[in-house]
LOFIFI-970237 format. One record per residue (C-alpha): residue number from 0; residue in three letters; x, y, z. Coordinates in steps of 0.2 Angstrom, whole numbers, padded with zeros to 4 digits. Layout:
<rs>
<r NUM,"ala",<X,Y,Z>>,
...
</rs>
This chain:
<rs>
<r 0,"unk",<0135,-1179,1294>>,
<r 1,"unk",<0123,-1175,1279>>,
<r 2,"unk",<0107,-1185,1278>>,
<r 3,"unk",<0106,-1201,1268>>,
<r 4,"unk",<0096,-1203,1255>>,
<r 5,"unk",<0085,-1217,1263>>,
<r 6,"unk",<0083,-1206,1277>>,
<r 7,"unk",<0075,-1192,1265>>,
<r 8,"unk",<0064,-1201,1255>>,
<r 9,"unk",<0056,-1208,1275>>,
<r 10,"unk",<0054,-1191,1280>>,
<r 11,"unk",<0046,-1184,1261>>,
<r 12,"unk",<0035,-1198,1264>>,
<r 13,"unk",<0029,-1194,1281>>,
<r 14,"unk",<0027,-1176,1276>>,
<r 15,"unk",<0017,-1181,1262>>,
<r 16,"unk",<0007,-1192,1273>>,
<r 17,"unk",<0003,-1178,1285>>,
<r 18,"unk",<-0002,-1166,1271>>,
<r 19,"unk",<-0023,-1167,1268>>,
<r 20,"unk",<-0029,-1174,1252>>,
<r 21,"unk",<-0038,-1165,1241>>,
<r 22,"unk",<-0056,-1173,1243>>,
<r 23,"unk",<-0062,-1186,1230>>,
<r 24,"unk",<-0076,-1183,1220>>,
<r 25,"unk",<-0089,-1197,1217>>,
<r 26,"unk",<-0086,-1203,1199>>,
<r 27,"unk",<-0104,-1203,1198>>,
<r 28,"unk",<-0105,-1185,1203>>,
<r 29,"unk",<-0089,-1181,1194>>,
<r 30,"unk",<-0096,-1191,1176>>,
<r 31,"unk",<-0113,-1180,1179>>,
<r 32,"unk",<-0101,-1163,1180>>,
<r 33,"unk",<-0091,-1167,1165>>,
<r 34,"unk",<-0104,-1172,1154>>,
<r 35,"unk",<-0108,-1160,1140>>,
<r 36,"unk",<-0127,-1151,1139>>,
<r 37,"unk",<-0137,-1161,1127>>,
<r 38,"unk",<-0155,-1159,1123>>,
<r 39,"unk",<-0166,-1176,1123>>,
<r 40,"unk",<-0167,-1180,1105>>,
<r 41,"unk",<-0187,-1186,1106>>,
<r 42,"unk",<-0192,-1170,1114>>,
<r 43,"unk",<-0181,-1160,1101>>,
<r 44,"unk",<-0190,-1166,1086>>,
<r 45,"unk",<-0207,-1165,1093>>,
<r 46,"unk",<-0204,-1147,1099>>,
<r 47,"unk",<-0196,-1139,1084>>,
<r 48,"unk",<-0212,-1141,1074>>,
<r 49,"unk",<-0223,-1135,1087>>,
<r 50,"unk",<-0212,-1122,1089>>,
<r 51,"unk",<-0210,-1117,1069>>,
<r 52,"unk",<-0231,-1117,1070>>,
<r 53,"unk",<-0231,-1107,1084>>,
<r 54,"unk",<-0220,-1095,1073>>,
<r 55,"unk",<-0231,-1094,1058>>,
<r 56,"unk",<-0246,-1093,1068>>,
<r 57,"unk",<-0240,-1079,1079>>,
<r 58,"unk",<-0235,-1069,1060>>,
<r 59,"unk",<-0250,-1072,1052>>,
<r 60,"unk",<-0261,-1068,1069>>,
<r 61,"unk",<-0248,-1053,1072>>,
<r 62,"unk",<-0251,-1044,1052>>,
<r 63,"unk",<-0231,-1046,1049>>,
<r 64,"unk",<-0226,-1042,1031>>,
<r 65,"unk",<-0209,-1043,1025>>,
<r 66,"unk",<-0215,-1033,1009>>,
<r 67,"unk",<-0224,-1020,1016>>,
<r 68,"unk",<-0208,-1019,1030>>,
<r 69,"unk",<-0199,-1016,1013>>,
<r 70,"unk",<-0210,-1003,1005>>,
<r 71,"unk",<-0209,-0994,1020>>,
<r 72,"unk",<-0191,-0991,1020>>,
<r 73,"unk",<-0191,-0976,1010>>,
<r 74,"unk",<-0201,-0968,1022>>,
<r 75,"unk",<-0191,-0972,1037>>,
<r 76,"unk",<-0176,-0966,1026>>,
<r 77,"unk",<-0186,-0950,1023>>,
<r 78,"unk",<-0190,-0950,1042>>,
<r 79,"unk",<-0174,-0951,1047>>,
<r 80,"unk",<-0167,-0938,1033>>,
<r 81,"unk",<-0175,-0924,1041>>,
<r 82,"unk",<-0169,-0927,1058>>,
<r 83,"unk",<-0154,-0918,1050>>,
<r 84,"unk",<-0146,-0909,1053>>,
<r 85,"unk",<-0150,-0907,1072>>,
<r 86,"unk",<-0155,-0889,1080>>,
<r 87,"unk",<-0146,-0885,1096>>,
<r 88,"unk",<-0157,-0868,1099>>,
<r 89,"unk",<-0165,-0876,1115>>,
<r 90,"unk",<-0150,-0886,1123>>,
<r 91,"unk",<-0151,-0879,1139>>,
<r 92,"unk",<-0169,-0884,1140>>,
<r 93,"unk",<-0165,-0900,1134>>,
<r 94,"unk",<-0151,-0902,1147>>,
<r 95,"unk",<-0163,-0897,1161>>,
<r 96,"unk",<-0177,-0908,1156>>,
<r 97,"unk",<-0164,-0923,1156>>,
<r 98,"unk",<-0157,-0919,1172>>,
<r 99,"unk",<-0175,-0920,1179>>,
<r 100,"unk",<-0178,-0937,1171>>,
<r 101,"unk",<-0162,-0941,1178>>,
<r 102,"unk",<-0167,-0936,1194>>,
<r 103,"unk",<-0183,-0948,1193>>,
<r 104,"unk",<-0174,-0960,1188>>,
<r 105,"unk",<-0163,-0960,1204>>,
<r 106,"unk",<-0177,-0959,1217>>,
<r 107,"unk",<-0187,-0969,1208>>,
<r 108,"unk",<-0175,-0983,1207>>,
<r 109,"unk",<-0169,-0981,1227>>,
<r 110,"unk",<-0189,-0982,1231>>,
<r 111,"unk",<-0193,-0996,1220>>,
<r 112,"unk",<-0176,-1008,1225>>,
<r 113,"unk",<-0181,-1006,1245>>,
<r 114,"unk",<-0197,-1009,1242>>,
<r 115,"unk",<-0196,-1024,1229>>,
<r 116,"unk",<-0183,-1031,1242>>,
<r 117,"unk",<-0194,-1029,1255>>,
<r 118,"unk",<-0209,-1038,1244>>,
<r 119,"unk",<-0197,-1051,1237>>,
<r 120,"unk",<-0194,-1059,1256>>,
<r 121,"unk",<-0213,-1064,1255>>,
<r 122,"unk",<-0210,-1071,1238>>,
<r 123,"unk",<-0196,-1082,1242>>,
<r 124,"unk",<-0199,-1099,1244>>,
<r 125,"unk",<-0185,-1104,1255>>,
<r 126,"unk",<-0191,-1089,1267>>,
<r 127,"unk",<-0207,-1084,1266>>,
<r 128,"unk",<-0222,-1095,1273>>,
<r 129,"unk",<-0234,-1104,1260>>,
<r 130,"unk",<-0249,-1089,1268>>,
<r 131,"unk",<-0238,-1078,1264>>,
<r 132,"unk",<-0229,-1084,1248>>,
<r 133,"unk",<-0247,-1088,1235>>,
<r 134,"unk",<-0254,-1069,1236>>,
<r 135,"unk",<-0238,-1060,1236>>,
<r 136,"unk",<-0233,-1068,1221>>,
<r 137,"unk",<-0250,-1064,1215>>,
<r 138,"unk",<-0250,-1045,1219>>,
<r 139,"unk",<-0233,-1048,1209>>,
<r 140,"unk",<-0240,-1053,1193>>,
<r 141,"unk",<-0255,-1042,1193>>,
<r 142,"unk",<-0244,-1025,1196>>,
<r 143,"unk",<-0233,-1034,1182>>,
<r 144,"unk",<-0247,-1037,1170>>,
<r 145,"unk",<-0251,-1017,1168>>,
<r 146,"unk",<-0239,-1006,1159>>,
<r 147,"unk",<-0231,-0990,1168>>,
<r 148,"unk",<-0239,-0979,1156>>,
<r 149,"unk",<-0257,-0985,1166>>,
<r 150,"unk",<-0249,-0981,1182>>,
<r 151,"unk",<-0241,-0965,1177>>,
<r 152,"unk",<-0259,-0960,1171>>,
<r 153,"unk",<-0268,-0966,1188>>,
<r 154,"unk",<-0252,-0956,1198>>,
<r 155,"unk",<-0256,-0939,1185>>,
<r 156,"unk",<-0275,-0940,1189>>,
<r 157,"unk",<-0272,-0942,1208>>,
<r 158,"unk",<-0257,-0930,1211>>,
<r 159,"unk",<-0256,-0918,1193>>,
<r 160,"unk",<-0242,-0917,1182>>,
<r 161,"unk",<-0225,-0915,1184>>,
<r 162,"unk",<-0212,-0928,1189>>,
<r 163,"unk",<-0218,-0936,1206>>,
<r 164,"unk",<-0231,-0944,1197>>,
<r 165,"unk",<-0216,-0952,1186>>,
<r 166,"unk",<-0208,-0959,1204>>,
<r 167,"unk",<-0224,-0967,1207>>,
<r 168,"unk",<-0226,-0975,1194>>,
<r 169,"unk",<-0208,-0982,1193>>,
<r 170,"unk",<-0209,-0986,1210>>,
<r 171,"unk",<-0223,-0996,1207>>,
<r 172,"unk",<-0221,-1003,1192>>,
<r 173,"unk",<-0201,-1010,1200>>,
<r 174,"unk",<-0210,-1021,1215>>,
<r 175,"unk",<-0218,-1031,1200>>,
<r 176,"unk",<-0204,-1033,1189>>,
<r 177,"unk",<-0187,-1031,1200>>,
<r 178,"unk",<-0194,-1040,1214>>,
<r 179,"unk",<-0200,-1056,1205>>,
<r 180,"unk",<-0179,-1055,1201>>,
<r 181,"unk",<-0176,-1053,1218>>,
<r 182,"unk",<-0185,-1066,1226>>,
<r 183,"unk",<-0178,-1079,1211>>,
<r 184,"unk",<-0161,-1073,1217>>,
<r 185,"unk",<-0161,-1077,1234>>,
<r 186,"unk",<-0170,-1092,1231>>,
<r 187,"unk",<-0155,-1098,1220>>,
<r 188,"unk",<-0141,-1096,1233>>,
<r 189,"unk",<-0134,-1111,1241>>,
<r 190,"unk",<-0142,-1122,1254>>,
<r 191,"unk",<-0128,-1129,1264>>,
<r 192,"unk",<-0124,-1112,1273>>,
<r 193,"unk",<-0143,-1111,1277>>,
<r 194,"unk",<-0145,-1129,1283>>,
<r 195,"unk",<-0130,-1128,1293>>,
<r 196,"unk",<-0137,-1112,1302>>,
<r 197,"unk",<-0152,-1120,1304>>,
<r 198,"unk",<-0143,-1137,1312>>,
<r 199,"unk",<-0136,-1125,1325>>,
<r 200,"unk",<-0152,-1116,1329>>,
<r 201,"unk",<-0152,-1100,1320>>,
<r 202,"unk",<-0167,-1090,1319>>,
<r 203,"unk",<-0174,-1086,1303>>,
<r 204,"unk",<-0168,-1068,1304>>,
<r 205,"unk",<-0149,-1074,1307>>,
<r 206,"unk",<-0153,-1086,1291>>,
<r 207,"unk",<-0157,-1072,1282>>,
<r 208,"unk",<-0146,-1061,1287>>,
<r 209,"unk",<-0131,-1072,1288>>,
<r 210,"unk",<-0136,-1086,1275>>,
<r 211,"unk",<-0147,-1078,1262>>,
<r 212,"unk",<-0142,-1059,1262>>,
<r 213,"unk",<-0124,-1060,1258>>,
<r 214,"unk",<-0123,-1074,1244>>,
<r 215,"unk",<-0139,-1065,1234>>,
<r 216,"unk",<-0129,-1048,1237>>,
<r 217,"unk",<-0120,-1046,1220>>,
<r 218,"unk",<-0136,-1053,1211>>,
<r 219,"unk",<-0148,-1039,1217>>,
<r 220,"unk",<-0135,-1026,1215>>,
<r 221,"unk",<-0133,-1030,1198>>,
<r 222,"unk",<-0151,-1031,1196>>,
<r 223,"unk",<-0153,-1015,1204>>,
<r 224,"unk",<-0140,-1006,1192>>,
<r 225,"unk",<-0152,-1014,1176>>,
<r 226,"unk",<-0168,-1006,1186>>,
<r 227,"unk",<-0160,-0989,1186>>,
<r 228,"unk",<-0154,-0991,1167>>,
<r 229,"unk",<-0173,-0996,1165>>,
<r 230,"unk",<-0179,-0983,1173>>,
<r 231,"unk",<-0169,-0970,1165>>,
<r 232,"unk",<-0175,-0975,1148>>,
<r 233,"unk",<-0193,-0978,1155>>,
<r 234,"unk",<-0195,-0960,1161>>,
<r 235,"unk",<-0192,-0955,1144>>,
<r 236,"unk",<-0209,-0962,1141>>,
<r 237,"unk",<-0218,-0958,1155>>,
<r 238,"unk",<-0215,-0939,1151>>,
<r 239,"unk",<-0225,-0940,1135>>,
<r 240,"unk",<-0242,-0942,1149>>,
<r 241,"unk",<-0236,-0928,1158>>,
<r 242,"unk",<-0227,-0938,1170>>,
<r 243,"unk",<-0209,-0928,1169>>,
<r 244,"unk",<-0194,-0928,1164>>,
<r 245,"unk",<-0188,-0925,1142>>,
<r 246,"unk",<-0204,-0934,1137>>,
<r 247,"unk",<-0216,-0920,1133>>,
<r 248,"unk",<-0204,-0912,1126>>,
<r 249,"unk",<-0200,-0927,1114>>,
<r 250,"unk",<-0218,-0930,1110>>,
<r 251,"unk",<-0220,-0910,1107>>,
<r 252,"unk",<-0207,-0909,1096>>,
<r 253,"unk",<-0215,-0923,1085>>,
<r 254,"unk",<-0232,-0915,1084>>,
<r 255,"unk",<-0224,-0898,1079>>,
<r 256,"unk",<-0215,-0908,1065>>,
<r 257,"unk",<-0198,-0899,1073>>,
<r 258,"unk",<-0187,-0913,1066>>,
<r 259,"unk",<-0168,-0904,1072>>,
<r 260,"unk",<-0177,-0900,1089>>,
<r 261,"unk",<-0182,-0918,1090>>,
<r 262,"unk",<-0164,-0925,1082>>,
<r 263,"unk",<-0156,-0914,1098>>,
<r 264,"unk",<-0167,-0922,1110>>,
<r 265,"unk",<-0165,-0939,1104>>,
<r 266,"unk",<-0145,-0940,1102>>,
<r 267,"unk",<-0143,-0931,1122>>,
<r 268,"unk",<-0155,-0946,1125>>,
<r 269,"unk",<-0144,-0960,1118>>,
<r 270,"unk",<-0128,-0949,1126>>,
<r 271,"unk",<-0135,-0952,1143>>,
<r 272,"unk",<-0142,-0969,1143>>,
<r 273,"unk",<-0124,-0975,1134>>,
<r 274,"unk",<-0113,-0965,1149>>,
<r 275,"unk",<-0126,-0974,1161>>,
<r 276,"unk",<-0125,-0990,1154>>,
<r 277,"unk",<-0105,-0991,1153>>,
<r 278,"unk",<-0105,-0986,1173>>,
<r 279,"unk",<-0117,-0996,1176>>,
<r 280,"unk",<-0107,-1011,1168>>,
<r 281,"unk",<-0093,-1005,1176>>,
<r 282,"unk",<-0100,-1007,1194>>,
<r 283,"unk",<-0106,-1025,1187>>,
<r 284,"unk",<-0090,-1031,1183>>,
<r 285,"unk",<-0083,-1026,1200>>,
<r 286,"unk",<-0095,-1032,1212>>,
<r 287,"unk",<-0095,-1049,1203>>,
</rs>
């Protein structure tokens, strides 16, 4: 005997009684969610004129001429005329020379990401105690205050030249720049996993390691992968103190007024910084 329809409509009712509900959002919560960004209207108008003096005072104070940046042109145009066309006499040097900034690059970066993680768990907030937390946020900003080009100068005079004095410098000049982005990324994550571990009695290792670690993950991946790109562009510099890598050969090139030695240089330059960045954003888009 085939069910009634009475009878169906009781048992799709029990069913969708026993089904869980999707949970309710508070309208308060929800009407905060939904509502669009908007920037406080009083403090709008008071800041764009602050902001437009700022402007003008940082021109003036700063020398910047729209007329002479136009006068000028011709002799950028000129500049750039005699890159051309480029002289590939010396590519195998050039190859070398980026392969060994490349190489700087690499260890440089692996160097600087262990130790800026390392430095970023006393910089974090929600890990770090507040004797702990004050100075090495201060070592942070004094190592992040000086340029790279100062430590590869102090690494030069201390251990000659060539390109460990190039790692140094990177590696040093990462803890104050990467790890300030790390310790702002694990103190973004989540604190309901964290408060719960701590509910049950986790130790502040387990937190870290089960609570911290794994939502900051993708974050300082990704910030690793800018640090190399960084790096690889920043050992292009160092090399002009005698720090390794293509950089002396760059800044010799210019000095010798060798305009298709230096056009060579500069477009294996933007080759490999362009391969590196589209794997790099490759690698992003995967892990996130």
């Amino acid at each position: 005997m085939s069910t009634t329809s009475p009878e169906r409509a009781i048992r799709r009712g029990a069913e969708r009684a026993k089904a869980p509900r999707a949970p309710q959002l508070d309208p308060r919560e929800r009407e905060r969610l939904e509502r669009a960004f908007s920037v406080p209207r009083a403090r709008f108008l008071l800041g764009l004129p602050v902001a437009a003096v700022l402007l003008v005072w940082s021109f003036v104070g700063a020398g910047f001429d729209f007329a002479k940046l136009g006068e000028g042109a011709v002799n950028m145009g000129e500049f750039l005329g005699r890159l051309f066309p480029p002289t590939w006499d010396k590519f195998g040097t050039i190859v070398a020379l980026l392969v060994e900034t490349l190489q700087m690059a690499i260890v440089g970066s692996v160097l600087g990401a262990v130790l800026s993680l390392v430095v970023a768990f006393g910089a974090a907030s929600n890990i770090a105690p507040r004797w702990l937390y004050y100075p090495t946020r201060w070592i942070m900003n004094v190592i992040r205050s000086l340029p790279d080009l100062v430590f590869a100068l102090m690494f030069v005079s201390a251990v000659g030249l060539g390109p460990f004095a190039g790692i140094l410098a990177m590696t040093v000049g990462s803890i104050g720049s990467i790890g300030k982005v790390f310790a702002e990324a694990m103190e973004s994550v989540d604190r309901g996993p964290v408060t719960a571990m701590q509910a049950v009695g986790a130790s502040p290792r387990q937190v870290v390691q089960y609570g911290i670690l794994p939502q900051s993950a993708p974050l300082l991946v990704s910030y690793t992968l800018l640090l190399f790109e960084g790096n690889v562009r920043g050992a292009t510099i160092l090399g002009m103190v005698g720090a390794g890598g293509i950089g002396l050969e760059l800044t010799t090139a210019m000095k010798m007024y060798d305009y298709g030695h230096l056009s060579a240089i500069v477009i294996c330059i933007i080759v490999l910084v362009t391969v590196i960045d589209q794997a790099s954003a490759i690698i992003r888009r995967r892990i996130t």
